[in-house]
C-alpha positions in Angstrom: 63.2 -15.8 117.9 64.5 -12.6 116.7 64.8 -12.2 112.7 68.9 -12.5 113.1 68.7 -14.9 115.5 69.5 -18.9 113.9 66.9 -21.8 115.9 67.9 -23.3 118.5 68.8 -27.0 116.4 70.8 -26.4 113.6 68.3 -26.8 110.2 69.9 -27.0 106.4 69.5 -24.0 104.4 66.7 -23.8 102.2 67.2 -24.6 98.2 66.6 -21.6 96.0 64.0 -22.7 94.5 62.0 -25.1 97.1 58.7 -24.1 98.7 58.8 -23.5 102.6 56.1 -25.6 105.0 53.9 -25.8 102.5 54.4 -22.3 100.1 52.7 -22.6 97.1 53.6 -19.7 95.0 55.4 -19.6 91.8 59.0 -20.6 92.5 61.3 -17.5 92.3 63.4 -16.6 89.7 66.9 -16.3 89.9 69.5 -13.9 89.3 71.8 -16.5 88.3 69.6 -17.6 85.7 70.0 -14.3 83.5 72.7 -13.5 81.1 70.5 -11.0 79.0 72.0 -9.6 75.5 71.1 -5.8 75.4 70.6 -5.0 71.8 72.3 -0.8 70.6 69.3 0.1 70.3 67.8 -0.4 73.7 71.3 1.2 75.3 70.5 4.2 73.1 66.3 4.4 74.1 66.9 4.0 77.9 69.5 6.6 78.1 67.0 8.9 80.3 66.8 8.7 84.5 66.1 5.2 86.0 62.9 5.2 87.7 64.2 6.1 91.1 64.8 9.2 89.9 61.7 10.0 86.8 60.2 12.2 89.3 63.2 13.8 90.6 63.1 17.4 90.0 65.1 21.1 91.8 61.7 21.3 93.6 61.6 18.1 95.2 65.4 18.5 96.4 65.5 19.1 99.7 68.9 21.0 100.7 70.2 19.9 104.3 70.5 23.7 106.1 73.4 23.3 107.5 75.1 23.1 104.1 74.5 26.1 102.1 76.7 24.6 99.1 73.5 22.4 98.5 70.8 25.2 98.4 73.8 26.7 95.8 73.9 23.9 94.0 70.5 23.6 92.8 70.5 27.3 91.9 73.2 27.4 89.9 72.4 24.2 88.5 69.0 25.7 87.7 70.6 28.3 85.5 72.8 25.8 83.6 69.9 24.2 82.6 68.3 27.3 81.4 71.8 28.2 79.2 71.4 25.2 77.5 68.8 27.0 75.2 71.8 29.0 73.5 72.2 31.6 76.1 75.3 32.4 78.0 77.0 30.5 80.5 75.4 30.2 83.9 78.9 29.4 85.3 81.5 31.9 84.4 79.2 35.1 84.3 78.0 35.7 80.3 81.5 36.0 78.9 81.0 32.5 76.6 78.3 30.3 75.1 78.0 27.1 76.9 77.6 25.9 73.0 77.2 27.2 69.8 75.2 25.8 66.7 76.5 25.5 63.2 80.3 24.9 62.6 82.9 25.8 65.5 84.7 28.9 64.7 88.9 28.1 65.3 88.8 31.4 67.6 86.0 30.9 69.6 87.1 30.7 73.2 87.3 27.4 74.8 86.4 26.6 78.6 84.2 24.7 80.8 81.4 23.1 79.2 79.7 21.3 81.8 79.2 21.2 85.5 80.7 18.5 87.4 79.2 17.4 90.8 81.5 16.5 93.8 80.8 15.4 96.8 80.1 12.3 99.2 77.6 9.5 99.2 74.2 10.2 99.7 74.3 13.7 99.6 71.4 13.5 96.4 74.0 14.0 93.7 71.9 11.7 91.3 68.5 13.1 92.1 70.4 16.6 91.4 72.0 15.5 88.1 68.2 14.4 86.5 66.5 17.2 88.1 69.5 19.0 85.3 67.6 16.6 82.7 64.3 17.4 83.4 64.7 21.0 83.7 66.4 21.2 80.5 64.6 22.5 77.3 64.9 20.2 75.3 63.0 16.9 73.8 63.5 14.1 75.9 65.5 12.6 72.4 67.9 15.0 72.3 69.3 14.5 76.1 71.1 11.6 77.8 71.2 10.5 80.9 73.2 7.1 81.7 76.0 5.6 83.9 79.6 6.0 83.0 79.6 2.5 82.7 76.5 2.6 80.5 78.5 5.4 78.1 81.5 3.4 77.8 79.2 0.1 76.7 77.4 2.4 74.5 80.9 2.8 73.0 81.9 -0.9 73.1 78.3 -1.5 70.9 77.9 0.9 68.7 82.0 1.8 68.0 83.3 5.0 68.6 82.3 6.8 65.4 78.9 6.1 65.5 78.6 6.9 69.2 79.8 10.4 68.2 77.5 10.5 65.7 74.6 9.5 67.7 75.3 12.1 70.7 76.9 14.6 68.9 73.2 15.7 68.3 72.1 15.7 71.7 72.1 19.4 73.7 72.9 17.8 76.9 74.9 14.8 78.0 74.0 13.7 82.0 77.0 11.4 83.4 75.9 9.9 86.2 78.6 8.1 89.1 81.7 9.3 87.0 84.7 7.1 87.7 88.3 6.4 85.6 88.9 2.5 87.0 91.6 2.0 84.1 94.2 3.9 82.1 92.0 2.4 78.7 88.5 4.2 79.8 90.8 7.5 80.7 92.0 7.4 76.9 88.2 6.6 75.7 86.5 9.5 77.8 88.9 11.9 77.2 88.4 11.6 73.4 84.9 11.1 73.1 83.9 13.9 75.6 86.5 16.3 73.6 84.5 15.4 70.0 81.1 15.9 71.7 82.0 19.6 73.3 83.3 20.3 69.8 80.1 19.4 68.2 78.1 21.8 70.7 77.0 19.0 73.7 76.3 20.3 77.4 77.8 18.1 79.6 77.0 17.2 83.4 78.5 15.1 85.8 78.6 13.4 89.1 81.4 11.7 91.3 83.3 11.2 94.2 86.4 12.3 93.1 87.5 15.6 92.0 87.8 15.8 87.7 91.7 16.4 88.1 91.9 13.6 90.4 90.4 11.0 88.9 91.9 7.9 88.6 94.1 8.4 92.1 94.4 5.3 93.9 93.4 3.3 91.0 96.2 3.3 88.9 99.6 5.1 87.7 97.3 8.6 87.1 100.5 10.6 86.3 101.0 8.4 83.3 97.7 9.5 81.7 97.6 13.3 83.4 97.1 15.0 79.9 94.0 13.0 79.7 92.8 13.8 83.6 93.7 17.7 82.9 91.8 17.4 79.2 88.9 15.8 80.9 89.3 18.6 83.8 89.3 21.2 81.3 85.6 20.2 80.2 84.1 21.1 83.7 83.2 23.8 86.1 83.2 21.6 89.5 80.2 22.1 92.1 80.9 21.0 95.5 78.2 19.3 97.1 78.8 18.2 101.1 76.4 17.4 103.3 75.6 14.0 105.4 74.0 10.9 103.6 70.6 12.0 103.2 69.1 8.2 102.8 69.8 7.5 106.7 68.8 11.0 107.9 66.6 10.7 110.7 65.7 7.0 109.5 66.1 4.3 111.8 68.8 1.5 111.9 68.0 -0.9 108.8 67.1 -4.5 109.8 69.2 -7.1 110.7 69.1 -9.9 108.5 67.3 -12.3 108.8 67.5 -16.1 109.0 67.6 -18.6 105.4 63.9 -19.6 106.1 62.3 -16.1 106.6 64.1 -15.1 103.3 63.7 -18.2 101.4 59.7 -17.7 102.6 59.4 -14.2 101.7 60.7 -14.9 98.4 57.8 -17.4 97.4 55.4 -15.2 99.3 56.4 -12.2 97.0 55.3 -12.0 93.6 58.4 -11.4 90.9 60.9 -12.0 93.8 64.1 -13.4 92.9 65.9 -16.1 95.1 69.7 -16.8 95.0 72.5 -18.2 97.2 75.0 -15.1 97.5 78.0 -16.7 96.8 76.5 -18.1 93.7 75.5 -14.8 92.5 78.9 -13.1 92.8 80.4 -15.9 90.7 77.7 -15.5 88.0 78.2 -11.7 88.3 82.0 -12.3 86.5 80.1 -14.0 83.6 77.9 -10.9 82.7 79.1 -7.7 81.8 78.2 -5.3 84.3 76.5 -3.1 81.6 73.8 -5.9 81.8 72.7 -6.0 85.2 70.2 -3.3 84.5 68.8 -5.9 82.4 69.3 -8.9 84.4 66.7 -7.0 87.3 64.1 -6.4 84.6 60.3 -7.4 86.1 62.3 -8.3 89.1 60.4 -6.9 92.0 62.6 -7.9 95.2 66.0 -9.4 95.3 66.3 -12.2 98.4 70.0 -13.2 99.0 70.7 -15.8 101.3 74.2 -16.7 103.1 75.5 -13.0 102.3 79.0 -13.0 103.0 82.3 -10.8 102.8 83.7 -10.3 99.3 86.5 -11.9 98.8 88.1 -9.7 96.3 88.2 -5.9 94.4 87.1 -7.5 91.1 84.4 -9.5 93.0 83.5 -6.0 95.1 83.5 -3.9 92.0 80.5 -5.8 90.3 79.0 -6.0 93.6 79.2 -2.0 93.7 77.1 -1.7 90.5 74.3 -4.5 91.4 73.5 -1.9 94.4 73.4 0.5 92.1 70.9 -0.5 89.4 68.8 -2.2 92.2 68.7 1.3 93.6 67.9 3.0 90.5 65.2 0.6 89.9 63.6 0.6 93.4 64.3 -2.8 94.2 64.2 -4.3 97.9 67.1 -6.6 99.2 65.9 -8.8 101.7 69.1 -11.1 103.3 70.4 -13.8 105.3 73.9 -14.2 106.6 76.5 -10.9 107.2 74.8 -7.1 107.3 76.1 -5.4 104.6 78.2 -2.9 106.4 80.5 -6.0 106.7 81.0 -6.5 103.1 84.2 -4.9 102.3 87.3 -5.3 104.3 88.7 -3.0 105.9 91.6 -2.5 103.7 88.8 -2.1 100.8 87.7 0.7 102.5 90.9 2.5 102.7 91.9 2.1 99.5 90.7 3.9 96.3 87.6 3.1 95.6 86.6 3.3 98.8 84.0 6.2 97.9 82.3 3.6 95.5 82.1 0.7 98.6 80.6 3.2 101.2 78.1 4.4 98.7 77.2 0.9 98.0 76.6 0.0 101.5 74.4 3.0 102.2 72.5 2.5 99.1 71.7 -1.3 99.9 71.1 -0.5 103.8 68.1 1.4 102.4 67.2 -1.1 100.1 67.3 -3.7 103.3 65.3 -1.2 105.2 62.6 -1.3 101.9 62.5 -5.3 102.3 61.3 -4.8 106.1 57.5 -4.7 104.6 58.7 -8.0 102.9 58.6 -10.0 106.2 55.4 -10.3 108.3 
């Protein structure tokens, strides 16, 4: 029997939870379990690259040659990291500082601050943006590296002023998976990057969408276009094409598999997690997405069984960040049920965050392909 093939006589779906023909390990834990309260401080101490990317450096990049904007990318990037010292800007020749210390003179010119990364899924945007981090002279404390939805949490615990205060004293600000989902984070960004350039922060970012059209396809952008254009205003933009590198040459990821090879492999597999999929997208509305970081911690593989298509954006959305802090943290997703390249409707992927739903199936193929060691 092949691993997506069902027997022959129909069986009933294993419990999370229940040892298969005689497994003996620890029951799994489950996702759905896990409702963890991150404290400020721990938002403000793991502001550095996930562990996907600790090791990422310009070095280890490796630029596809038939897109020279990559090979460009990481030079100029290189220089951007070296201006963040207190010399001149990388980007627009040596005519301005990319910041100054001590108190901002009124007639000191004002331009691009930062570098903001464009481009498709998979084309190593991330592994670019904390190369940036790494390369950058500075303490580890006074650089930041987090999610936008990680910065606009930090915001939610700590209140505006004091996240000012805390990363006003930082020399570089890393903003990784840059997105404007509502007209209220547009409003929130715009201000709280504008005090932060003011106070002398280097700012980097990566996206999907270009900085002056964020927010297209999402809601009524033209309402809030002096925030876009003030946000634009902050960033030099670096295209980045190129095909999705995590499938390059790779083989086809596994089908999934059946209930019992997954429900197996999860008591087989030390710190393995076990939960029904449907049950886990209705516990995902319960936690803020800001937690699921969190919620994966000592979590070594994530088995789903009875994956099936998402029945809504909201539902999707929360989806779309799972993959990503499973992918950060190097976590194999071993499944039952639909692949995940039937996960979002078609109209999903039309629509406007359809950048976000392809980079989420790409990111969880490779974590499926990971699981393959998972399975005998």
């Amino acid at each position: 029997m092949s691993p997506s093939q069902p027997s022959s006589s129909p069986q009933p779906s294993p419990i999370a939870g229940t040892p298969v023909n005689g497994d003996t390990a620890a029951a799994p834990a489950a996702l759905t379990a896990r409702a963890p309260q991150v404290p400020a401080d721990r938002l403000v101490a793991e502001m550095v690259p996930p562990p996907r990317f600790q090791g990422a450096r310009f070095d280890t990049y490796i630029p596809d040659p038939n897109q020279p904007g990559q090979a460009e990318a990481v030079r100029t990037l290189s220089a951007f990291a070296a201006s963040i010292d207190g010399g001149a800007s990388a980007v627009d020749g040596g005519r301005r500082r990319w910041f100054t210390r001590g108190p901002k003179k009124p007639a000191a010119p004002r331009g691009p601050r930062g570098v903001y990364l464009d481009g498709g899924y998979g084309v190593g945007k991330t592994h670019l943006l904390a190369s940036l981090w790494h390369a950058t002279p500075a303490a580890s404390e006074l650089k930041a590296f987090g999610t936008f939805v990680e910065l606009t949490n930090l915001v939610g615990a700590l209140g505006f002023q004091q996240t000012v205060r805390t990363l006003s004293g930082h020399r570089l600000l890393c903003i990784d998976e840059f997105e404007l989902d509502d007209p209220g984070d547009t409003v929130l960004v715009s201000t709280l990057l504008g005090k932060l350039v003011d106070a002398g922060v280097a700012l980097a970012a990566t996206s999907n969408t270009l900085p002056g059209k964020l927010g297209e396809g999402r809601f009524a952008a033209a309402d809030f276009l002096r925030e876009i254009q003030g946000l634009s205003a902050h960033f030099h933009p670096l295209r980045i094409d190129g095909e999705d590198y995590r499938h390059r040459g790779l083989p086809e990821a596994p089908a999934p598999y059946d209930d019992e090879t997954v429900t197996r492999a999860a008591h087989r597999t030390p710190g393995a997690s076990l939960d029904d999929f449907p049950a886990l997208l209705e516990h995902l509305s319960k936690v803020h997405p800001s937690r699921y970081g969190a919620m994966c911690d000592g979590i070594t593989a994530v088995c789903l069984t009875d994956v099936q298509a998402v029945p809504d954006q909201s539902t999707a959305l929360r989806l779309v960040v799972l993959a990503d802090r499973l992918y950060d943290r190097e976590v194999p997703v071993l499944t039952s049920g639909k692949p995940f390249d039937e996960l979002f409707s078609d109209e999903m992927l039309r629509g406007g965050y359809r950048k976000k739903y392809f980079r989420a199936i790409s990111r969880l193929t490779a974590l499926a392909r990971d699981a393959g060691t998972l399975v005998p």
